[in-house]
N, C-alpha and C positions, 0 to 999 in steps of 0.2 A: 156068684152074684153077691153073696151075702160079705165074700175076702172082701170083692169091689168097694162095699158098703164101709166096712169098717176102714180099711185103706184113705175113704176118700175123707172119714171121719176126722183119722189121724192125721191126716194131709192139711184138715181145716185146724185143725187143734196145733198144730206146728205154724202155721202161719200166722194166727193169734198169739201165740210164744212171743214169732218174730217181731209183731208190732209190738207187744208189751218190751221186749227187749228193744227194739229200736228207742223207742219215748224214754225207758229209762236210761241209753246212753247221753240221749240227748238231755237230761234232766241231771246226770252226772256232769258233761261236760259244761253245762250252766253253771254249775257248784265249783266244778276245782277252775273255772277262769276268774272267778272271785280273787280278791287279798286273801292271804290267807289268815289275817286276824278277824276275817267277816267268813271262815268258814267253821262250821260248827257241827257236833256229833249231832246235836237238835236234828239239825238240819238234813242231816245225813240220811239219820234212821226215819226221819217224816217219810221220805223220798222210796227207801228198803221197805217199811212198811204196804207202801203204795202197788209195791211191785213182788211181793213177798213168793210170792206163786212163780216167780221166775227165779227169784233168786236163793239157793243153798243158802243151811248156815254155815256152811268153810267160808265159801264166797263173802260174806255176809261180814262174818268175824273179823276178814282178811281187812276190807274196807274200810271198818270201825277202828282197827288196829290204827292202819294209814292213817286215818284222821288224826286220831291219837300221838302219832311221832311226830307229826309233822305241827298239832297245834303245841307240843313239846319243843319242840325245836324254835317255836317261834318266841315262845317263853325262856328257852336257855339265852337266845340270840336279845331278848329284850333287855335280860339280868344284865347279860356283858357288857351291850352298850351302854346300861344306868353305869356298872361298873368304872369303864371308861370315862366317863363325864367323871363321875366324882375324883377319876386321879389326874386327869387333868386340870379341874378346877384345884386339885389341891396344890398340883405342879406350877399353876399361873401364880396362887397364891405367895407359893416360894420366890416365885423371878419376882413378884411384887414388890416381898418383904426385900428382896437383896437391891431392887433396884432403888428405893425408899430408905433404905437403911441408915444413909447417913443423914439425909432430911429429918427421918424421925427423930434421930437423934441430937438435932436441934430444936426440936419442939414440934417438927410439925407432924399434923394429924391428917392420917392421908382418907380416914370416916370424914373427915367435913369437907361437905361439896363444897364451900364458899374458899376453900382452897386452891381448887379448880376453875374458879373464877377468873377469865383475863379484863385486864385491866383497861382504863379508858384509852381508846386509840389517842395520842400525839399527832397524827398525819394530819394536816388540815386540807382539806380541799383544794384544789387548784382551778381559779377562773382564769381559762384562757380567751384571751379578748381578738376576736376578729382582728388579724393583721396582714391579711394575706396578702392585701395589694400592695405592704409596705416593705418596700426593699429592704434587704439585712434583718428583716424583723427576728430569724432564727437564727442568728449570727452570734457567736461566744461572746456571753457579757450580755446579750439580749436576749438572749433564749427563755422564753417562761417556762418551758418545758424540762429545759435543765435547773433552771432556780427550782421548778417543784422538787426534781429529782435529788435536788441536793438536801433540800427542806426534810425531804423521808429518808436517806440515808443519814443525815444526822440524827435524825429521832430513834434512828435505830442502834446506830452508834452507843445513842445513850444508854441502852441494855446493855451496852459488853464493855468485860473489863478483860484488861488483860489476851485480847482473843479470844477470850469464852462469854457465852451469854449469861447473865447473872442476873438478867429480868426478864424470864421466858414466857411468864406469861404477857407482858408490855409487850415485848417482841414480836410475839404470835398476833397481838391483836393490832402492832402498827404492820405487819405484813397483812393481813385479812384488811387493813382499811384501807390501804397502797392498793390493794387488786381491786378492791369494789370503785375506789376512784380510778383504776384505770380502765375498767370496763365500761365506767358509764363514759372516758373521754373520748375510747376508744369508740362508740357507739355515737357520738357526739359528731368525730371527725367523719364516720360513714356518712350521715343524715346530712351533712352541710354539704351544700356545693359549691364546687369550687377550689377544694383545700389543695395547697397545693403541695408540691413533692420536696419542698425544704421543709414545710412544719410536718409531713409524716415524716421523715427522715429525722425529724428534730423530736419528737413520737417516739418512734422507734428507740433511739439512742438512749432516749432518759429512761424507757423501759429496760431496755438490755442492762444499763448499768446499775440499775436497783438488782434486777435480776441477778446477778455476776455477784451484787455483797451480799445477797440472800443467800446464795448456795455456797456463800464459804461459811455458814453455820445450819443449815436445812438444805436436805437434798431433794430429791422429785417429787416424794413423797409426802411432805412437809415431816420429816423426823430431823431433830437435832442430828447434827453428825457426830458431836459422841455423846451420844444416849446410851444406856445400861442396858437397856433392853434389847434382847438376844434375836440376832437376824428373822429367825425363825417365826418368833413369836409376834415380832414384828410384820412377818406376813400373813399371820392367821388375821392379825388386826387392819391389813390395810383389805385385805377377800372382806371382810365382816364389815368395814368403812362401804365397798365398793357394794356392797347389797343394800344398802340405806339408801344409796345415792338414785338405785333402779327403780 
């Protein structure tokens, strides 16, 4: 009677164990599904201390250790990536300097933002006058939409000499003035009813062919076609463009 006794003691005494061990795994796996820059020795030992009756110091040591390598590991992994930044920022610096190099050595200063500045758009607006019901009104020599088209291909003209553009920043801001007036004509022509399939067609044509002397000096991207700037680097900047836009 008295084995019974002590048996059934041990028996109660082992299943209190198990629930003190159930709660602590369960208070472990709280801990390591954390980040592991929000996991902490603090934190660990609070936890070890609570449960100390169950847990060994082998056990115990084993744990702290882990924590240990692993918030090490997150500290090696931090150093390299600061590491990184700093030699690619030094590496952009170089393509900079090399793509700059001859500018500077005209004088200019690639520190002053007002460098950076494009210049006043040339494109003037285009009012296109309700003609729809008038025969030939989109016909060569009548077309307003070609006289615009011609109006922004000359202003652009005026940027290049030679086949190269020699006033990029003019340039860039009579193409940025070209698209905003063609989106609002383009939104113009939706809204009106009526339009009919010779002025989109007459639409159409005077865009394509802006479009067409655009991309013999900027391609899809809007990059100069021979820009300095190295393919590559060129794509980390259009991903870095493409996250501003979202």
């Amino acid at each position: 009677m008295t084995e019974l006794l002590r048996n059934a003691a041990r028996v109660a005494d082992l299943r209190a164990r198990m629930d003190l061990l159930r709660q602590l795994d369960t208070e472990l796996h709280d801990l390591a599904s954390r980040p592991l820059d929000e996991i902490s020795r603090t934190d660990l030992d609070a936890i070890l201390d609570r449960y100390e009756d169950v847990v060994d110091a082998e056990t115990r040591a084993a744990m702290e250790q882990l924590v240990d390598d692993l918030k090490k590991s997150v500290s090696d992994l931090e150093s390299e990536l600061a590491r990184l930044l700093d030699e690619f920022g030094a590496q952009a610096d170089e393509v900079a300097d090399l793509a700059t190099q001859d500018a500077r050595g005209e004088g200019w200063d690639p520190d002053d933002p007002w460098n950076y500045a494009l210049g006043e758009s040339e494109v003037p607006w285009v009012e296109v006058p309700d003609v729809a019901e008038v025969d030939g009104a989109f016909d060569e020599g009548r077309d307003p939409y070609a006289g615009y088209a011609d109006t922004v291909i000359a202003a652009l003209e005026a940027d290049v000499s030679g086949g190269v553009v020699v006033a990029r920043a003019d340039f860039v801001a009579n193409v940025r003035a070209w698209r905003e007036n063609s989106a609002a004509l383009e939104i113009a022509l939706r809204d009106r009813m009526g339009v009919s399939l010779a002025e989109t067609n007459a639409f159409l044509k005077a865009q394509n062919r802006i479009t067409a002397y655009v991309r013999r000096f900027m391609d899809a991207s809007d990059w100069f076609v021979d820009t300095p700037v190295p393919a590559d680097l060129r794509a980390v900047v259009d991903t870095a463009r493409s996250w501003t836009r979202c």
